[in-house]
C-alpha positions in Angstrom: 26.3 10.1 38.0 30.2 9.9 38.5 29.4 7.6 42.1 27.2 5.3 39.5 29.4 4.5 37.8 32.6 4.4 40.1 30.0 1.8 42.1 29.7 -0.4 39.0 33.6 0.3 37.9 34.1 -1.7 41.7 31.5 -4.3 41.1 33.2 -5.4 37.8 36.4 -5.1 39.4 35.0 -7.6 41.9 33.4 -9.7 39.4 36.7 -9.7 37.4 38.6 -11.0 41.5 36.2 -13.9 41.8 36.7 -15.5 37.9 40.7 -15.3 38.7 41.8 -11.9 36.1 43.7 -10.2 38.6 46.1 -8.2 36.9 43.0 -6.6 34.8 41.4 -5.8 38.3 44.5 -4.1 39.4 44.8 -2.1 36.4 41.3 -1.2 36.3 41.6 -0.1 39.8 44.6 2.1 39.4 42.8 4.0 36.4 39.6 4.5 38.3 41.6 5.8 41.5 43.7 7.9 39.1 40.5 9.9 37.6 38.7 10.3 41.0 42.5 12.3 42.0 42.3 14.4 38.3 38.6 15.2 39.3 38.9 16.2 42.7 41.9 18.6 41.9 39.7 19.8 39.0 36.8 20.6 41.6 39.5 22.3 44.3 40.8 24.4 41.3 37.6 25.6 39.8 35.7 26.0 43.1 38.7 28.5 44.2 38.7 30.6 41.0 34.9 30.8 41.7 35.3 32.0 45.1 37.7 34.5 43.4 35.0 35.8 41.3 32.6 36.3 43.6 34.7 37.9 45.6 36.0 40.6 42.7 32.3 40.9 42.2 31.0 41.7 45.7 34.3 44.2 46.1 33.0 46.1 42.8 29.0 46.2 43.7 30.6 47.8 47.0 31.9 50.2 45.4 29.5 50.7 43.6 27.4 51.1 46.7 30.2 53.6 48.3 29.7 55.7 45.0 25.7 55.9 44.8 25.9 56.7 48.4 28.3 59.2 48.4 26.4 60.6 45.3 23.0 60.6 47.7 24.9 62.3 50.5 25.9 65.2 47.8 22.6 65.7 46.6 20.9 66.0 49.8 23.4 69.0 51.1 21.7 72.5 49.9 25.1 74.3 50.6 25.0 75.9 46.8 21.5 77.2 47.5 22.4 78.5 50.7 25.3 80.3 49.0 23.4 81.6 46.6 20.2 83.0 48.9 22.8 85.5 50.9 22.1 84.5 54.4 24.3 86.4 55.9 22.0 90.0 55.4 19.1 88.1 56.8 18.3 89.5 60.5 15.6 86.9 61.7 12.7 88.9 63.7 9.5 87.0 64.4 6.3 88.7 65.3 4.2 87.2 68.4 0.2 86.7 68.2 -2.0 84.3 70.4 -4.9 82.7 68.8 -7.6 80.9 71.7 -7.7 77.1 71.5 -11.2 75.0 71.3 -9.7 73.3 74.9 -9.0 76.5 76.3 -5.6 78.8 76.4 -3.6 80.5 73.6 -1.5 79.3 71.1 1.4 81.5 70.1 1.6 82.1 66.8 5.4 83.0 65.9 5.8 85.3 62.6 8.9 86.0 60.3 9.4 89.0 58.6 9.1 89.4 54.6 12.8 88.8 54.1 13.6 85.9 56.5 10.0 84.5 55.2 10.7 84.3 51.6 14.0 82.9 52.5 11.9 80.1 54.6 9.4 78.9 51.9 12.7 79.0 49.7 14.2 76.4 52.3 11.2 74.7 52.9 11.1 73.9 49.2 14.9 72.3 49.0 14.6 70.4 51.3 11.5 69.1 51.0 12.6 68.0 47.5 15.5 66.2 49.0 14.3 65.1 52.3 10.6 63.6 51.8 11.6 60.1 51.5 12.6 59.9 55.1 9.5 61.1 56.6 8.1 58.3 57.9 4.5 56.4 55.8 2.5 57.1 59.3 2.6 60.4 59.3 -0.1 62.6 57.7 0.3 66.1 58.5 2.1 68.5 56.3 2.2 66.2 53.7 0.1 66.1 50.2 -2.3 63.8 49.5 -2.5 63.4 52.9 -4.8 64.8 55.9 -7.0 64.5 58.6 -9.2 62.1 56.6 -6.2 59.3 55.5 -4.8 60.0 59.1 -8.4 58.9 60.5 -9.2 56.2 58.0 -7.0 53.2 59.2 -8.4 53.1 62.5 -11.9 53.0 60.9 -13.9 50.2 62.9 -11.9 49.1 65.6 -13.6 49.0 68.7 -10.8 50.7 71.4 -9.1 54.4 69.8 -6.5 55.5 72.1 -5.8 59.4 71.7 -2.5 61.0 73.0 -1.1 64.1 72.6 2.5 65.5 72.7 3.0 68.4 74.8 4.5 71.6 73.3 4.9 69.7 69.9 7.0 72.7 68.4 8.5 74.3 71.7 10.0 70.9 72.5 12.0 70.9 69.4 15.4 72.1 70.1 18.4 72.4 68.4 19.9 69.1 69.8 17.0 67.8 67.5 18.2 69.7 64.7 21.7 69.9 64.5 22.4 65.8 63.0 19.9 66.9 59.9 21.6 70.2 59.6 25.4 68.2 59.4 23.1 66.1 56.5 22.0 69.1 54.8 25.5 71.4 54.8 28.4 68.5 55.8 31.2 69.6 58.3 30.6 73.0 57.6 30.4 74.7 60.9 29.4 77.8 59.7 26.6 76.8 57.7 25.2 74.8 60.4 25.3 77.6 62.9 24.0 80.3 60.4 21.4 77.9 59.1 20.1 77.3 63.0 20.0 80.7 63.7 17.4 81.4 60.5 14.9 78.4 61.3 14.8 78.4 64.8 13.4 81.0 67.6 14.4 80.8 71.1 16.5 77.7 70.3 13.1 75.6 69.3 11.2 75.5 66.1 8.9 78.5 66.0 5.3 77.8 65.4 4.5 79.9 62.2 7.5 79.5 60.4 7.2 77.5 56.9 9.8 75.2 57.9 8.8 73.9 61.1 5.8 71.3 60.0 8.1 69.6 57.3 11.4 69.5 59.8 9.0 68.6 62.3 8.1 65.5 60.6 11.4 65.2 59.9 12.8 64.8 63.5 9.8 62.8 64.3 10.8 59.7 61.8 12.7 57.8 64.3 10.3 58.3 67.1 7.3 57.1 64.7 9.1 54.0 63.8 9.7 53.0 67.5 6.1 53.9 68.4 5.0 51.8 65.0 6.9 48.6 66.3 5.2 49.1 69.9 1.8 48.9 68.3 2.8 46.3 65.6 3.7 44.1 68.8 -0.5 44.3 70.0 -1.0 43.9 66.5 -2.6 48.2 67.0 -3.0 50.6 64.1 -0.9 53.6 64.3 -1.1 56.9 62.8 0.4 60.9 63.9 -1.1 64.3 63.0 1.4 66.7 64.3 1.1 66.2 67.9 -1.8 64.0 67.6 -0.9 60.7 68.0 -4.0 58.0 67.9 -3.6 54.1 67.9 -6.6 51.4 67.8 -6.5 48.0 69.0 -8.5 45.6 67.5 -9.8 43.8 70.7 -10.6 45.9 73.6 -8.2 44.5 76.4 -7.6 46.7 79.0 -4.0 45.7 80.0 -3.0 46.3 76.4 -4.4 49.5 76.8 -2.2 50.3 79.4 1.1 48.9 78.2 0.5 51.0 74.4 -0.1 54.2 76.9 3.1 53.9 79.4 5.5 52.4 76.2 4.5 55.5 74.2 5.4 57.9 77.2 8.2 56.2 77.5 9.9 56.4 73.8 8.3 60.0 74.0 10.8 60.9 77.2 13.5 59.0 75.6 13.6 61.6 73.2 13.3 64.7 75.6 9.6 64.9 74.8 6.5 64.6 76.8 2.9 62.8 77.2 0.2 65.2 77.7 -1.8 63.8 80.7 -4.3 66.2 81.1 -7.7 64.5 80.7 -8.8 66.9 77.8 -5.8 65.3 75.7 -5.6 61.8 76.4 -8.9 59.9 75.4 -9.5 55.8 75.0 -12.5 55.7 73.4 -15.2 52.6 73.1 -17.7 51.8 70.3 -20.7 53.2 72.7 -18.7 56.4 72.4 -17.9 58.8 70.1 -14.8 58.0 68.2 -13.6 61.2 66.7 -10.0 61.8 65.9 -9.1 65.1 64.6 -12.3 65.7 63.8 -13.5 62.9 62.1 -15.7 60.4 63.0 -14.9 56.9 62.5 -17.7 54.8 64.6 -19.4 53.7 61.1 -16.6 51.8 59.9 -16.1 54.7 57.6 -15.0 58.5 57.4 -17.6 60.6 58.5 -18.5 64.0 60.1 -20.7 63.9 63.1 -24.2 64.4 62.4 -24.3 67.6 65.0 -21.9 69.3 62.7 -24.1 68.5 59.7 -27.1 69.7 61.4 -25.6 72.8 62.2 -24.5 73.7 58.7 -27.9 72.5 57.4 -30.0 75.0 59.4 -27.5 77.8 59.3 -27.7 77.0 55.5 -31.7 77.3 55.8 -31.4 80.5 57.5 -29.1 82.6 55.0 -31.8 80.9 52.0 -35.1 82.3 54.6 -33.4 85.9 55.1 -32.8 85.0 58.7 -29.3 85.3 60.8 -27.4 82.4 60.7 -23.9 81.8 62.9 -22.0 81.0 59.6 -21.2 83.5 56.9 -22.3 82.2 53.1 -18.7 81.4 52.3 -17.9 79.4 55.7 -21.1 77.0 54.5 -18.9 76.3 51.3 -15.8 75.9 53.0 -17.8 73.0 55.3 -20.0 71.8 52.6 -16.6 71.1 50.7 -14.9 69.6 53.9 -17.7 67.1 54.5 -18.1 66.0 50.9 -14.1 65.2 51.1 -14.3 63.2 54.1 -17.6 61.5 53.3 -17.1 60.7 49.5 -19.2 58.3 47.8 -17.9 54.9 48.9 -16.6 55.7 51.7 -19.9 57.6 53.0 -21.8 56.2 55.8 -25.2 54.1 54.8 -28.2 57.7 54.1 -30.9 56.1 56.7 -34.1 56.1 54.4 -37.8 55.0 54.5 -37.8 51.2 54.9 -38.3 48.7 51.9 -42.9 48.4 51.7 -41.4 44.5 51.8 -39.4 44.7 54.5 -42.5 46.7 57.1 -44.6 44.8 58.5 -47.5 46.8 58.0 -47.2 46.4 54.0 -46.0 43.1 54.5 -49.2 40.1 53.2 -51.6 39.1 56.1 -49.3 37.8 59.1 -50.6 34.9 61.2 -48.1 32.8 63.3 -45.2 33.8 61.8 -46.6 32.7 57.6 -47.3 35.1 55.4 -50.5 35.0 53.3 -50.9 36.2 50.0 -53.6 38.8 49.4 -54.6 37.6 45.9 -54.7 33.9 46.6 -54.2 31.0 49.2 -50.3 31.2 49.1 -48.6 31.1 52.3 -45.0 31.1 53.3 -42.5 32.2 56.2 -40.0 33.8 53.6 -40.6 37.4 52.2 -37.9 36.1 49.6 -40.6 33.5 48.6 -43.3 35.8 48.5 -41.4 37.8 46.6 -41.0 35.4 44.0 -44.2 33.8 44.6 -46.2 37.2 43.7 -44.0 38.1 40.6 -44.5 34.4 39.3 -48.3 34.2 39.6 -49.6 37.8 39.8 -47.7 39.5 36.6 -47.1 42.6 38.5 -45.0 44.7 41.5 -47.4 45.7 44.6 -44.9 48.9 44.9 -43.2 50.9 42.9 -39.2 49.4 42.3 -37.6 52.4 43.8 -38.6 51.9 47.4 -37.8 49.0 47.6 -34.4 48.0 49.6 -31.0 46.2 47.2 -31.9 43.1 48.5 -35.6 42.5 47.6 -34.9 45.1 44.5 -32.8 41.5 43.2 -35.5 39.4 44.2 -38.3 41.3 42.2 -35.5 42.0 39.1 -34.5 38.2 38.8 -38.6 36.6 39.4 -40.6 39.5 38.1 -42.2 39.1 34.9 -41.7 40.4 31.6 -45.3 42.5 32.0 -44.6 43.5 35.2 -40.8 44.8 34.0 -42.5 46.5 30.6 -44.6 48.1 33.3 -41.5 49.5 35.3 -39.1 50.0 32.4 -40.9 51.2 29.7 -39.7 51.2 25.9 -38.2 54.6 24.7 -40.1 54.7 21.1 -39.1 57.2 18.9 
């Protein structure tokens, strides 16, 4: 607007030159050249007091920054419950037990005593409170609302599941792990962090058994699962953990990608001072023609699912408590897996039930069949399409060959939409009272 009408203050200005009113022009000039001066300075003057604003207001939003933080940093230390919980007439003693594993060998099984383990699930609860928003979203043990089945879900219908495993998950967690959550949790406090090792930690690692391993686990693990996340996001791979179960599914089955994801996993794993289980028990890439279980559940559907072996199994051992006969699960161990496998095979996310085929959809009930046509059996009506003969039959014939509920969805909308009124009356009734 203001170089408008500067531009037509200079054209009238050279209008005025060329019909001989100099001095006007001169004048004219002088006051236009004046304002532009009074306007620029005006600009220079009010741009720097806005810079001086801004500034005043990014120095106070940093402060306020500085106090929320330091606030955060307060909250998350558990110094006052440590006080409070008199660690210092703890005596930590753990009790050893070996359970067998499914691939073979014994897992140790480290247990506190009553006094250290009250004092544990005490912990575990603090810090859980004021740590869970740094575990990281991909991973889903030890967590609620979360499990086998969400950890399984994502990778639901991809046709290559790579399955790695970290060796000595908990054994390989040391107090080098440990010790920059602990200066989180108490501050500078030396002798908090050293007394606070000493109760969750056996053998300078994190004891298998203890209540606060799996969340502190998780903990330590955030950083690794982000770098391990970014590796797959780069092939455009799912990725979940369970524990020590890592799993990651590639949408394309390319076997050079397959290689890199294996290798750059190893590698972030080492960087950390942990390693890949290579034993061929642990480390699995499975195909569609295989089958795709991860932790248990089975995802070659497209969908959660338990493998039909483990159904079968709890069927007829079901059968045999209800027939009197021995059966190689106890009454209550039915319920526990009758209650496991409606979980992870809910309705909607539960694999098609394979049942007797739609009468329209057989060929054997299908209308007379010759070259490919289909012939009515009540008149001269032929077509290619069971859709048409579908419609053709409930148009002209008043009634349904077979009964509605064998029928498959997709003829079950043919015969709704084109059968008749009659032949509906026949099928759905009128309640009278």
């Amino acid at each position: 607007m203001l170089l408008a009408l500067a531009f037509l203050i200079i054209l009238l200005n050279v209008i005025l030159v060329s019909q001989g009113h100099n001095g006007f022009a001169i004048t004219s000039i002088t006051f236009t050249i004046t304002a532009f001066a009074y306007y620029l300075g005006y600009q220079i003057v009010e741009s720097k007091k806005q810079k001086k604003r801004l500034l005043e207001e990014r120095e106070e939003e940093i402060k306020r920054v500085k106090e929320r933080a330091i606030a955060e940093i307060q909250a998350l230390k558990i110094v006052d419950f440590l006080k409070s919980s008199n660690i210092d007439q703890i005596k930590p003693t753990y009790s050893t037990r070996y359970i067998p594993k499914k691939t073979g060998g014994n897992r140790r099984i480290q247990i506190p005593n009553d006094e250290l383990l009250e004092f544990q699930r005490n912990l575990d609860t603090q810090i859980r409170h004021r740590y869970s928003k740094f575990i990281h979203p991909y991973a889903h043990a030890f967590r609620p609302k979360r499990g086998i089945k969400s950890n399984a879900k994502p990778h639901a219908g991809n046709p290559v599941i790579i399955k790695l495993d970290i060796k000595n998950f908990f054994d390989n967690i040391t107090t080098s792990h440990l010790s920059p959550w602990l200066e989180k949790m108490v501050g500078d406090d030396q002798y908090y962090q050293e007394k606070l090792l000493h109760l969750i930690t056996s053998e300078n690692a994190l004891p298998q058994g203890a209540p606060t391993s799996p969340f502190l686990s998780n903990l330590i693990f955030c950083r690794i699962d982000e770098e391990i996340k970014r590796l797959a996001f780069k092939y455009k791979c799912k990725y979940t953990r369970y524990a020590d179960d890592i799993t990651i599914s590639l949408r394309k089955d390319e076997q050079k990608v397959v290689g890199k994801i294996i290798y750059g996993v190893e590698a972030i794993l080492n960087k950390h001072n942990f390693q890949l289980n290579k034993n061929p028990k642990k480390l699995h890439v499975l195909r569609g023609h295989q089958a795709q279980r991860i932790c248990g559940v089975t995802v070659n559907q497209g969908e959660t699912s338990v493998s039909r072996k483990q159904r079968r199994i709890i069927r007829a051992a079901k059968h045999h408590l209800q027939t009197g006969r021995d059966a190689t699960y106890t009454e209550d161990q039915i319920k526990g897996w009758e209650s496991h496998i409606n979980h992870i095979m809910q309705p909607g996310l539960r694999p098609p039930i394979r049942r007797s085929k739609c009468p329209w959809c057989k060929f054997k009930y299908k209308p007379y069949k010759i070259n490919d046509l289909l012939y009515c059996q009540e008149c001269s009506y032929s077509t290619a399409s069971t859709n048409r003969m579908v419609i053709h039959w409930n148009k002209n014939h008043g009634q349904l060959p077979f009964p509605l509920e064998n029928c498959c969805g997709y003829h079950k909308i043919y015969l709704l939409m084109g059968a008749s009124k009659k032949a509906l009356e026949v099928l759905y009734p009128l309640k009278t009272d």
